[in-house]
C-alpha positions in Angstrom: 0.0 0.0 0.0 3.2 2.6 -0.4 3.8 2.3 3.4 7.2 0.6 2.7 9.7 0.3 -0.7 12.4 -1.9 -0.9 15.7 -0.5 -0.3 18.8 -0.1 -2.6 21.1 -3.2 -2.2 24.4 -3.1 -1.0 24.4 -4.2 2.4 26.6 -5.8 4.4 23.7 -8.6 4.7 22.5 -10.2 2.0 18.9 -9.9 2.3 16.2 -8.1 1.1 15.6 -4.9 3.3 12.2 -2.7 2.9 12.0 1.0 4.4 9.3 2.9 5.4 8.7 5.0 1.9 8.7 8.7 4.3 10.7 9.5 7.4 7.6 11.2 9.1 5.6 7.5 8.7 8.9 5.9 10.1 8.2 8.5 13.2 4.5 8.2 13.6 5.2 4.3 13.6 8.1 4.0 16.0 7.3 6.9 18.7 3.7 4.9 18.6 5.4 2.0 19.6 5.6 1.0 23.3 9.3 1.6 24.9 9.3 -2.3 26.1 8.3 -3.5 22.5 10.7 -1.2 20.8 13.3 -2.2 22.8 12.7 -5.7 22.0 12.7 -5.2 18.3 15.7 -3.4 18.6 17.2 -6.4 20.1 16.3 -8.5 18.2 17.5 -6.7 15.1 21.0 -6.3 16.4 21.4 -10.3 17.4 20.2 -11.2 13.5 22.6 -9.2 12.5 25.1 -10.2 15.0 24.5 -14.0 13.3 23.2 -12.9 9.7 26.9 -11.4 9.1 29.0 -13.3 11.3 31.3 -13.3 8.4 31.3 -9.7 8.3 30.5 -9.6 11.5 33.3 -6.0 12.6 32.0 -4.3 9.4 28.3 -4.2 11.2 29.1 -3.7 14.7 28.6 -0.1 14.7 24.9 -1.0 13.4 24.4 -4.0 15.8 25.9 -1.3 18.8 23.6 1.4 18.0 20.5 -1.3 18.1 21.8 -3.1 21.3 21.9 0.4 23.1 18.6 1.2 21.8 17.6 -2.3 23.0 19.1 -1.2 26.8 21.9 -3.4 26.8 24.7 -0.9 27.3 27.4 -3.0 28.0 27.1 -5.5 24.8 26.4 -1.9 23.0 29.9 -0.9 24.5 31.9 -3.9 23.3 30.4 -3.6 19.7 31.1 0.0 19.4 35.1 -1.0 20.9 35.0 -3.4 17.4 34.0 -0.7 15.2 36.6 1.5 16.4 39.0 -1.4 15.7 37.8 -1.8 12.4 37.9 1.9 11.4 41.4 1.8 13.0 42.3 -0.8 11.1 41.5 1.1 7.9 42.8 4.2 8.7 39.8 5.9 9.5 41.3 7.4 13.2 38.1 10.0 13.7 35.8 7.7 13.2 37.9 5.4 15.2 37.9 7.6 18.6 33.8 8.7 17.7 33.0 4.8 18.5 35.8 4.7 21.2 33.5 7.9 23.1 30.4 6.1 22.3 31.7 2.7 23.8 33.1 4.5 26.9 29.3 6.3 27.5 28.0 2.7 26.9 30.2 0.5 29.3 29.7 0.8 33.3 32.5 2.6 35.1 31.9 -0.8 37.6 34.2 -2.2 34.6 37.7 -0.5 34.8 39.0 -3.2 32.8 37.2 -2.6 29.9 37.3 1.1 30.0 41.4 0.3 30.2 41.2 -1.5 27.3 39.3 1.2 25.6 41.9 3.9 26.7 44.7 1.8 25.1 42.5 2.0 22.2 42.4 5.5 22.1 46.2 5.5 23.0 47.0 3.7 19.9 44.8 5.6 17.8 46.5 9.2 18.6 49.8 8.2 18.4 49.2 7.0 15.2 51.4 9.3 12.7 48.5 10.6 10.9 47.5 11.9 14.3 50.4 12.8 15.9 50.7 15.5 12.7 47.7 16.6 14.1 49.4 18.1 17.3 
């Protein structure tokens, strides 16, 4: 009925993936939605795609992060975020790299100094990388 189109393909995910055809029907829909069942559906999304790409599985963690924090779980939101920023490190993409490092360290408990440790040596190797380090 025109509520949803299919989207362009491309993904990381081979699948089919529809979008709502207007972004004010995507907000009417989703604010209508109750938190607890939003939540859920957010959770869920993020563990498909957790299993639907485990080949590919640190080129969606940023996607899969953003759903689990939506979904309330913070802490597995934190970890995927910590992978993104590997990733982007990893390709030499070092502000995108310490953008997921800040939204991992919001995410994770401060009850966890081990992970935010690992998360500062993170951000440690990121800035003294020499493309930073001009920077200064």
């Amino acid at each position: 009925n025109g509520f949803v189109s299919p989207a362009a393909a491309g993904g990381v995910v081979p699948a089919n993936e529809y979008r709502f055809s207007t972004a004010r029907l995507r907000s009417i829909v989703y604010t209508s939605m109750p938190d607890p069942i939003r939540r859920s559906r957010h959770l869920a999304v993020a563990r498909w795609l957790d299993v639907a790409a485990a080949q590919r599985r640190d080129a969606v963690s940023a996607t899969v992060g953003f759903h689990l924090e939506l979904a309330g779980e913070t802490t597995a939101a934190g970890d995927a975020y910590a992978r993104a920023a590997s990733l982007e490190r990893s390709h030499r993409h070092l502000e995108r790299a310490l953008a997921w490092l800040d939204r991992a360290e919001e995410c994770i408990p401060t009850k966890n100094p081990m992970a935010h440790l690992d998360l500062a040596h993170e951000r440690g190797v990121v800035l003294v990388t020499p493309e930073m380090l001009a920077k200064l």
